[in-house]
Structure formats: structure tokens, C-alpha cells
C-alpha positions as CSV (number, residue, x, y, z in Angstrom):
1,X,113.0,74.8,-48.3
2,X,116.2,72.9,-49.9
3,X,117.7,72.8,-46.6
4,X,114.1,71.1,-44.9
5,X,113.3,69.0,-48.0
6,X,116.9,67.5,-47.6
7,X,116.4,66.5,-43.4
8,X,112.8,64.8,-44.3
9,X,114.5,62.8,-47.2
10,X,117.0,61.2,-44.2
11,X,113.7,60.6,-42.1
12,X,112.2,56.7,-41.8
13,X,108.6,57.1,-42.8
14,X,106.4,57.6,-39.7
15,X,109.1,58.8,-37.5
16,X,108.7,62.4,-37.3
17,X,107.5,63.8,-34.0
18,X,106.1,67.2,-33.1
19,X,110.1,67.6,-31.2
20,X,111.2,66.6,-35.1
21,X,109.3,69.4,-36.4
22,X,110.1,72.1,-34.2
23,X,114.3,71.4,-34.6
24,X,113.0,71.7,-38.7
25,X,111.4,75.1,-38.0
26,X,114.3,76.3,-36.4
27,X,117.1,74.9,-38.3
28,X,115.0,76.5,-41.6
29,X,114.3,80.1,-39.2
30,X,118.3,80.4,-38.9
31,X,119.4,79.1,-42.5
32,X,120.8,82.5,-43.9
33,X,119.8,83.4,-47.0
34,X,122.3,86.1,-49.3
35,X,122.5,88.9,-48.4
36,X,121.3,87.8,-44.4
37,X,118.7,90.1,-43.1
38,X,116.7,89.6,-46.5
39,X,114.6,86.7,-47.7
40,X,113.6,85.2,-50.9
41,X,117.4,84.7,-52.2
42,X,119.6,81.9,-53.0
43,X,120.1,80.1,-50.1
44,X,123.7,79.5,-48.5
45,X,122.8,75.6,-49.3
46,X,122.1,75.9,-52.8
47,X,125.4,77.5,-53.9
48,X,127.9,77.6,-51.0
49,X,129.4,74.0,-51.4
50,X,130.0,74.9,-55.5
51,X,132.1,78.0,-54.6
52,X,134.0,76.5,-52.3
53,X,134.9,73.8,-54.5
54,X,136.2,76.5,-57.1
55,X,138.4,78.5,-54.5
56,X,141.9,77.7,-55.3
57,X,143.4,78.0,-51.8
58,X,147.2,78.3,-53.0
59,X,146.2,81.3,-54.4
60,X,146.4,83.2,-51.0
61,X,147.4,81.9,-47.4
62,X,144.5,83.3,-45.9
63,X,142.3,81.0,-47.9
64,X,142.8,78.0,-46.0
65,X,141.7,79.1,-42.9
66,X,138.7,81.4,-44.6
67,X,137.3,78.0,-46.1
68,X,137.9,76.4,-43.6
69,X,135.3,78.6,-41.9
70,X,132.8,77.8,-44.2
71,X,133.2,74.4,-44.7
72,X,132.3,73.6,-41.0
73,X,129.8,76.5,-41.2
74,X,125.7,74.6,-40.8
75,X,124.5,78.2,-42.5
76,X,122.6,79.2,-39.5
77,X,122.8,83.1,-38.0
78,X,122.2,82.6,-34.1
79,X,123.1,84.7,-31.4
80,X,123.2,82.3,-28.8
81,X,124.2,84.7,-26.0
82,X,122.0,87.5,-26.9
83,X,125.2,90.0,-27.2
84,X,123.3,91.9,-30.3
85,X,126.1,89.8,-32.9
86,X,126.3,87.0,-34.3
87,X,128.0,83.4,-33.2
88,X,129.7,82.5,-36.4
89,X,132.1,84.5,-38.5
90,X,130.9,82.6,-41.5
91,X,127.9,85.1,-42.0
92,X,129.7,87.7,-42.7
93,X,132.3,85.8,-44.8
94,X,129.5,84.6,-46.9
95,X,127.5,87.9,-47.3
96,X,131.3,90.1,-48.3
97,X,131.9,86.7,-50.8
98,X,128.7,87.0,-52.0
99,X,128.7,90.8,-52.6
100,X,132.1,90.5,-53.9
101,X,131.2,87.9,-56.6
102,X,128.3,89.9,-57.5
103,X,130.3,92.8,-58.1
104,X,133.1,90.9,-60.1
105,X,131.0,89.0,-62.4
106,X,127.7,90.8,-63.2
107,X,128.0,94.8,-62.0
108,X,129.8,95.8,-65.3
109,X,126.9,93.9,-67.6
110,X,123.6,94.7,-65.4
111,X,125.1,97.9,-64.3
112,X,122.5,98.3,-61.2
113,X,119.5,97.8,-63.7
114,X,118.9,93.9,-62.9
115,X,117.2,93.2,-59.2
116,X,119.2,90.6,-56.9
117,X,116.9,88.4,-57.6
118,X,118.0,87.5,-61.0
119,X,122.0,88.0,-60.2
120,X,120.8,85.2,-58.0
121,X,119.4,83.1,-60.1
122,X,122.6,83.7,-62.6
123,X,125.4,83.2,-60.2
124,X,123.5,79.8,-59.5
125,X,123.5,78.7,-62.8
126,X,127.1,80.2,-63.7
127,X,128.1,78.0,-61.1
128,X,126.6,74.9,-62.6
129,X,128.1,75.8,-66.1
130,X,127.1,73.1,-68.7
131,X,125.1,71.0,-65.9
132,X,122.8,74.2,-65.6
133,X,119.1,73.8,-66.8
134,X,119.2,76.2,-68.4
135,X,123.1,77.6,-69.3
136,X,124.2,81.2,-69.4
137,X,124.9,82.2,-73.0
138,X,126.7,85.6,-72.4
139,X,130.4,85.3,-71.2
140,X,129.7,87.2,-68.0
141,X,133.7,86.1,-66.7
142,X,134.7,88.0,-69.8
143,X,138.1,85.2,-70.1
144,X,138.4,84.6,-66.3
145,X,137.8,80.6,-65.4
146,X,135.0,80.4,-62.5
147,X,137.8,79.4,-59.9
148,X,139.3,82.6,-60.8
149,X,136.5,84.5,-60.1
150,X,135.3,82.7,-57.3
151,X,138.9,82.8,-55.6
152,X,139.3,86.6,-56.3
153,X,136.2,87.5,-55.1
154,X,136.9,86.1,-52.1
155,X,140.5,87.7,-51.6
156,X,138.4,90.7,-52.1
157,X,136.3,90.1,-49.6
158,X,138.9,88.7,-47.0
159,X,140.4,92.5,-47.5
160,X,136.9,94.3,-47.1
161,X,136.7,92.7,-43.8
162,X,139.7,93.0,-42.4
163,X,139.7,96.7,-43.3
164,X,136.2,96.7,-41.7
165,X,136.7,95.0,-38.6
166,X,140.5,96.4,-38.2
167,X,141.3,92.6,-38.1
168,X,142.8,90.4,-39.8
169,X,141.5,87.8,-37.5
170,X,138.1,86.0,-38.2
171,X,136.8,86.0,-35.1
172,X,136.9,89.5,-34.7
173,X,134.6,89.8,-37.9
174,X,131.6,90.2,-35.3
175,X,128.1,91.0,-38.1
176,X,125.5,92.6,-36.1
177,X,122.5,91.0,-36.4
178,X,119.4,92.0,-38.4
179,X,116.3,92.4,-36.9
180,X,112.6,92.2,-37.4
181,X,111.2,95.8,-36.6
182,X,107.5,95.9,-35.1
183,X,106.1,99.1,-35.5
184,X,102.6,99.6,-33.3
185,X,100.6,102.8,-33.9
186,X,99.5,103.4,-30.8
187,X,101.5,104.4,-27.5
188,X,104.1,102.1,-26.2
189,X,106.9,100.2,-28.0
190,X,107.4,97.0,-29.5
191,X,110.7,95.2,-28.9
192,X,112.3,94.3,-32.1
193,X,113.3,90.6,-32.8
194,X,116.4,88.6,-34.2
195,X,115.7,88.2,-38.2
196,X,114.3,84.7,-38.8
197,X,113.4,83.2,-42.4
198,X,110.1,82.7,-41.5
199,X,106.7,84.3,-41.6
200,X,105.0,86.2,-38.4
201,X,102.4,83.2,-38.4
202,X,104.0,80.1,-37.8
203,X,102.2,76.4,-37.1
204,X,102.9,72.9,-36.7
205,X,100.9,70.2,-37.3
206,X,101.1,66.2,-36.1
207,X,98.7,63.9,-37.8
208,X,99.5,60.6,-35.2
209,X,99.2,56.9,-36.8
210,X,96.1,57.0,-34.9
211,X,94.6,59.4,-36.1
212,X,95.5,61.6,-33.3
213,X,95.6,65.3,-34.2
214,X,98.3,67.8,-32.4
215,X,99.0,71.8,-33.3
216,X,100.5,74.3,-32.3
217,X,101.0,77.5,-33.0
218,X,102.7,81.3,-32.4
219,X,101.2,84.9,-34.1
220,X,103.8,87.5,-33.9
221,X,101.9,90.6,-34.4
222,X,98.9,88.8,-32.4
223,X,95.9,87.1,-33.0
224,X,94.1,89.7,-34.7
225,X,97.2,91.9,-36.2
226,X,95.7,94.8,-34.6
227,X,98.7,97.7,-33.5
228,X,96.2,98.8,-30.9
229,X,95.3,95.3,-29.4
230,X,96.5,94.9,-25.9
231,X,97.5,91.6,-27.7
232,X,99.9,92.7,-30.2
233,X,103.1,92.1,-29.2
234,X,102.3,89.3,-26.1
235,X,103.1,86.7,-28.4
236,X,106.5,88.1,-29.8
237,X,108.7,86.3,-26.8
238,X,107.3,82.9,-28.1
239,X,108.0,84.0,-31.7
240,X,111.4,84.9,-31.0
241,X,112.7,81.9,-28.9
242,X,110.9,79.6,-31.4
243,X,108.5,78.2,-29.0
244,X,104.5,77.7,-29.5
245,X,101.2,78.0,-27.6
246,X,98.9,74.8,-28.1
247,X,95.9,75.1,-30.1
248,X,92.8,73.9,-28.7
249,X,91.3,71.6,-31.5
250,X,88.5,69.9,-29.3
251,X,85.8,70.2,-26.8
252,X,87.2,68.5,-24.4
253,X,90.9,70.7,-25.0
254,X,88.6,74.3,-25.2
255,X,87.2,73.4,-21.9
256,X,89.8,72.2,-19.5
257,X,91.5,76.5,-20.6
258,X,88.2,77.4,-20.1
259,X,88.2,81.1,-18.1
260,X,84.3,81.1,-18.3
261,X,81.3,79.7,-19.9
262,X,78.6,81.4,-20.7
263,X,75.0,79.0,-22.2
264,X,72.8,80.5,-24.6
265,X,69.2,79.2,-24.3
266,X,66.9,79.3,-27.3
267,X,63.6,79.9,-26.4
């Protein structure tokens, strides 16, 4: 949402077109949140550019290049050539940092009782310190500056990769991508499709200066959400490349897809 809210703001009133408002949905689809693969956290835009701005990079000569990474990093999770990873090392950086911080900061006071929800909510405002809406009380850095934690936390997770991957080379650092599962309960299989931060029902809407009204739309589990429709997954290709069917909002658009017509007389 902070990522869409911020595009509109740049927009001239009027000026948004149904093209404008696909690129939206798909730049907000892709926007990882933490950890990727699970929604409803704090976004990548919401807290990325404060951590970088506490990493001391003299600290280690691999943190140059690391943020570096980041910095040019739009927080999207593609997988532009379909290989079953992702494009961007950055994903993974940011979900090991992320983890890494967590762990460093918060595991020995929550100790696996708070959700991720909340470690969310206080990373963001340890981050924000005094400027915070509402500032932490307890000394969760126990003595350690933020740029002390931040930086260590990502040494930390600079070495969980590299031990991961067997590479101390980014671009080896290849995260699988996560996927949305379909599970029909009838025969046949589903294919599954590349996570997105969005729901299954999806539509877009352009009210014209004249009045002029224009939707479209895509269902992922089909129209009805039935696992035994025919229909249930004939929709999932559109879902998945981010594309739409029409929606037919008038007489006249109803009748020129028309298949058949059938008049009821009242006696």
C-alpha cells in the first residue's frame, strides 16, 4: 500500500489510465514483503532505506558491495525467465538481514512467545527511535547502538548465505521462489503459481472524465470458487502473468460476446 500510495502522490490529477493502473498492480503484486512468500508484514519500503542508513560499511569489506545490492534493489521478487528462482539477489539478502536482525535484537526478550507480527511493528519503530509514534521503552539493544546492530546482523547474514549457497558471491545467492499452491478436490491438478501480494480476486476500474466506465477483471480460483468447476483453474494463466479479462458492464458490451440468446415471453 505504501509503495502504491507513494506512485499516485507523483501522478498529475486526471492522468491515470487503465495502462497506469495495471503497472500499479504489478509493481504492488512483486513488492516483497519480510519474510517473501508471506504477506501482511512490514514492507521492504517501510524499513529498508532506515537500515541501510545505519550499516556502517567499514565495518566489513563485504558491506559495500552487499548494500550496494540493496540500494539499487526496486523490492520486487520476479522471475523473469521462468527458471523456478528469483532475478535479484536482493531477496534473499533482505529476508537472511531481516531474520538476522530479528534474532539479534528481540529473540532473547520475546523468546518465540511474540508473533512476527509485532517484531515487525518493533523493529519499525526501533528504527525510528525518538521520531517513533509511539517509542520503545525497553532497551531491546541491551548497550549496542542501532548501527551496531543493524551492521552485525548483516555480517551475520552475509555468512549464512555464503555458507548456504557455497558462495561468497551474490549472484550465486539464487532464492527459490515461493509459490501460491491450488489445491482442487476433484481429479486432475492445478499448476501452482509465482507468490504475488495480492488477493485471488483482482479488478481494476477506470472512471473516464466523461463519464466513461471501464473494468476489468481476473478470478484465480474461478468465477464461482468451485474445486470441481470445469472453470477453476482456466483463469489461473491470466492471474499469474498479471493480465485481465474485460467485464461486460453494458447491453451493448454483453451482446456483441454474446454465445446465445435465449427471450423469455410473459404470457
Amino acid at each position: 500500500v505504501n509503495a502504491l500510495r507513494n506512485i499516485l502522490e507523483t501522478l498529475p490529477a486526471g492522468e491515470a489510465t487503465m495502462a497506469t493502473l495495471n503497472r500499479l498492480n504489478r509493481i504492488g503484486s512483486f513488492t516483497t514483503d519480510t519474510p517473501t512468500g508471506t504477506a501482511d508484514l512490514v514492507a521492504v519500503t517501510t524499513d529498508l532505506d532506515a537500515m541501510l542508513a545505519a550499516v556502517d560499511t567499514t565495518a566489513d569489506p563485504r558491506l559495500g558491495g552487499i548494500t550496494g545490492i540493496l540500494e539499487s534493489w526496486a523490492g520486487l521478487q520476479v522471475d523473469r525467465n521462468d527458471d523456478g528462482f528469483y532475478d535479484n539477489p536482493a531477496g534473499a539478502i533482505w529476508n537472511a538481514w531481516w531474520q538476522a536482525m530479528s534474532d539479534r535484537v528481540f529473540a532473547d526478550d520475546t523468546v518465540g512467545l511474540i508473533d512476527r507480527f509485532v517484531i515487525a511493528n518493533l523493529n519499525h519503530r526501533l528504527l525510528a527511535g525518538d521520531d517513533a509514534a509511539l517509542p520503545l521503552i525497553n532497551d531491546y539493544l541491551e548497550g549496542e547502538t542501532v548501527s551496531q546492530a543493524v551492521t552485525g546482523a548483516l555480517i551475520a547474514a552475509i555468512d549464512e548465505l555464503t555458507a548456504t549457497y557455497a558462495s561468497a558471491d551474490p549472484q550465486d545467492w539464487d532464492q527459490p521462489i515461493s509459490t501460491i499452491e491450488w489445491s482442487p478436490l476433484g481429479a486432475g491438478t492445478v499448476p501452482d503459481t509465482i507468490w504475488m501480494n495480492r488477493g485471488t480476486y483482482n479488478q481494476i476500474v477506470h472512471l473516464g472524465a466523461d463519464d466513461t466506465l471501464r473494468a476489468r477483471n481476473v478470478v484465480a480460483p474461478g468465477q464461482s470458487g468451485d474445486a470441481f468447476s470445469p472453470h477453476f483453474s482456466d483463469q489461473l494463466e491470466l492471474y499469474a502473468t498479471l493480465t485481465y479479462k474485460e467485464m461486460l458492464l453494458t447491453e451493448r458490451q454483453v451482446m456483441n460476446q454474446a454465445e446465445s440468446v435465449i427471450t423469455l415471453v410473459v404470457p
